[in-house]
C-alpha positions in Angstrom: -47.8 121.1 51.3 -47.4 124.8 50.7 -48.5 124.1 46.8 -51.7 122.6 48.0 -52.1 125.0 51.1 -51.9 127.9 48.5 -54.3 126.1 45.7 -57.0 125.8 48.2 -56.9 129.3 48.8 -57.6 129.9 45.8 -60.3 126.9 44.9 -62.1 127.3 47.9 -63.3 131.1 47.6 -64.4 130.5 43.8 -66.2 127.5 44.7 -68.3 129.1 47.3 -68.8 132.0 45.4 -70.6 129.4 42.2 -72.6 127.9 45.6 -73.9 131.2 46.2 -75.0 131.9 42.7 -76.1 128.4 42.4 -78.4 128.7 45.4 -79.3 132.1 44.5 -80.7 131.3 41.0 -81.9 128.0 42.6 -79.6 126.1 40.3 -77.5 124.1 42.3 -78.0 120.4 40.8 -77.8 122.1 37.4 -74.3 123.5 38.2 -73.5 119.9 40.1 -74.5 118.2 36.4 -71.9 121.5 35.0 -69.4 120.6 37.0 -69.2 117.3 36.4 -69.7 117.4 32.6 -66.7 120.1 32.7 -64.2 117.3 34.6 -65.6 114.8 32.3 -64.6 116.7 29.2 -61.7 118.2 30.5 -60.4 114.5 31.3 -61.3 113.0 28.4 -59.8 115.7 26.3 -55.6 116.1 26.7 -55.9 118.7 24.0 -58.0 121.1 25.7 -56.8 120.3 29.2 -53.6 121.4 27.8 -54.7 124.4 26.1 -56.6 125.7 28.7 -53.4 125.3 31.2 -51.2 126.8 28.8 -49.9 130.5 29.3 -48.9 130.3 25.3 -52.6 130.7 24.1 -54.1 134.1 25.3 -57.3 134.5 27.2 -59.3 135.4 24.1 -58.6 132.2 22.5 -59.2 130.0 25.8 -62.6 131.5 26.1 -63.8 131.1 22.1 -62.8 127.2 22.4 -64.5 126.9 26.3 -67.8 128.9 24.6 -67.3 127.0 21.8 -67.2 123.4 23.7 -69.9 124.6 26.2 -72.2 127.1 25.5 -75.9 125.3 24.8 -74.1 122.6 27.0 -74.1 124.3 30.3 -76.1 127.1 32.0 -75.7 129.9 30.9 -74.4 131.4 34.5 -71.6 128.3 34.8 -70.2 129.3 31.1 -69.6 133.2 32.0 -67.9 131.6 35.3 -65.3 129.5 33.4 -64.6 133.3 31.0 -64.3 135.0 34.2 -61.8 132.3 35.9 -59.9 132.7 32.3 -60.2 136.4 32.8 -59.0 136.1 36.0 -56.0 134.1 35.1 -57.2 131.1 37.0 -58.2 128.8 34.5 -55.9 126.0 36.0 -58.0 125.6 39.1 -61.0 125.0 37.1 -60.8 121.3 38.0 -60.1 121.6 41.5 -63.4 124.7 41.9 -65.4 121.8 40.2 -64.6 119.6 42.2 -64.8 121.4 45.5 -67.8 123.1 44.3 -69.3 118.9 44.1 -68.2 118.4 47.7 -69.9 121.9 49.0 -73.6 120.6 46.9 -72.7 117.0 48.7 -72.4 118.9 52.2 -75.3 120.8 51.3 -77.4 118.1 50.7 -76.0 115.8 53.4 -74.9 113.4 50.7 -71.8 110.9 51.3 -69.5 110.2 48.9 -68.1 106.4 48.9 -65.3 105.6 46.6 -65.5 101.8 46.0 -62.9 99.5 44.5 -63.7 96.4 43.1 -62.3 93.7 40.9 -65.3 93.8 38.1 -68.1 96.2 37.4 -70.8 96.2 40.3 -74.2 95.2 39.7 -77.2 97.7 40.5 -78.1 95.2 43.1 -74.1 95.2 44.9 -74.5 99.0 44.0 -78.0 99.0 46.4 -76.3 97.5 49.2 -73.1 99.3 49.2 -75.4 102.1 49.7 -77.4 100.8 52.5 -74.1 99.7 54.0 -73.0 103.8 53.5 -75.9 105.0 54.8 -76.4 102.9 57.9 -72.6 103.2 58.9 -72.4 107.6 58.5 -76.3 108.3 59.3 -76.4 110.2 55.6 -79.6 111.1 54.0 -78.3 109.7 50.6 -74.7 108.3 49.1 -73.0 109.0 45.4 -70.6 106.2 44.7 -67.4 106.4 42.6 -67.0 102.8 41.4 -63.2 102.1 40.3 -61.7 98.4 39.0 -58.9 96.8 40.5 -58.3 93.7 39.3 -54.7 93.3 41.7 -57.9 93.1 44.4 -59.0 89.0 44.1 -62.2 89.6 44.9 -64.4 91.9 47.3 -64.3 95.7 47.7 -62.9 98.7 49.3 -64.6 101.3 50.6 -63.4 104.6 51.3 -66.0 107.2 52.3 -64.1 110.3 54.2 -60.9 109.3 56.2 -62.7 105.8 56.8 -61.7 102.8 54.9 -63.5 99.2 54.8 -61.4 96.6 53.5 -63.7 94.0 52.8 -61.0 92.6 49.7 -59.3 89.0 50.0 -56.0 91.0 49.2 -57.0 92.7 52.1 -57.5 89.8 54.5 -54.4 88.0 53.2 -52.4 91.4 54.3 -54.2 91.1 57.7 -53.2 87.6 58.0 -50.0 87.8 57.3 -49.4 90.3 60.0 -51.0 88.2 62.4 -49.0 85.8 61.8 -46.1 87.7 62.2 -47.0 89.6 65.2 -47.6 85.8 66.6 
């Protein structure tokens, strides 16, 4: 708890800091599509995850491999934030000031984000009603879904959007069964 009381004091100042710039320069979807390109590489890449983490490689070769990967990929603004977080020795919280900095554009935007689970992929048209379903339920003006495969679910979906989970899975139903039989 103190680990993750400690990293959000961290994350949460740099985060609002890239808002303001973002919204400043007018750039904040651009520094949205940034952010997410950065967790994308930096998850599908071990190697540079771990080089970036690592406190063997100095700051002047983190940020020729990070201008190296991104520059011509990102703004030019979001590059010189990820040399000053290595300057700033804070190169380790680049995933979690991406991330927060998502969920600060989301609030600014009054999107919802809905993390569904499902057993196969989800058609556009299950997408389009998981959607509605979002929107009618929180009142938002728009919903992002994070789609996720879980085959250990039968059939039917889960969806999480906050604290609120709708378990609409026949894993789900079997577990609500069973406890009502048991409770009976």
């Amino acid at each position: 708890m103190k680990g993750s009381a400690a990293m959000a004091e961290v994350i949460e100042p740099y985060a609002e800091a890239l808002m303001s710039l973002a919204q400043d320069a007018n750039l904040v979807d651009q520094f949205g599509e940034d952010a997410a390109s950065i967790l994308d590489v930096m998850a599908s890449s071990e190697e540079l995850s771990s080089l970036v983490m690592s406190p063997v490689f100095e700051a002047a070769q983190k940020k020729a491999v990070l201008r190296q990967i991104f520059e011509g990929q990102l703004q030019g603004n979001m590059v010189n934030f990820l040399l000053l977080l290595v300057d700033r020795k804070r190169e380790a919280y680049i995933p979690g000031i991406c991330k927060r900095y998502q969920a600060l554009m989301r609030e600014l935007k009054k999107i919802v984000l809905a993390e569904v689970t499902a057993t196969v992929d989800l058609s556009d048209g299950q997408r389009q009603a998981i959607e509605q379903k979002v929107k009618a339920m929180t009142g938002a003006e728009a919903v992002e879904l994070e789609a996720s495969i879980n085959p250990d679910l039968i059939g039917g979906v889960i969806i999480k959007v906050g604290s609120q989970v709708f378990d609409a899975s026949l894993s789900g139903q079997l577990r609500r069964m069973a406890l009502n039989f048991s409770a009976s």
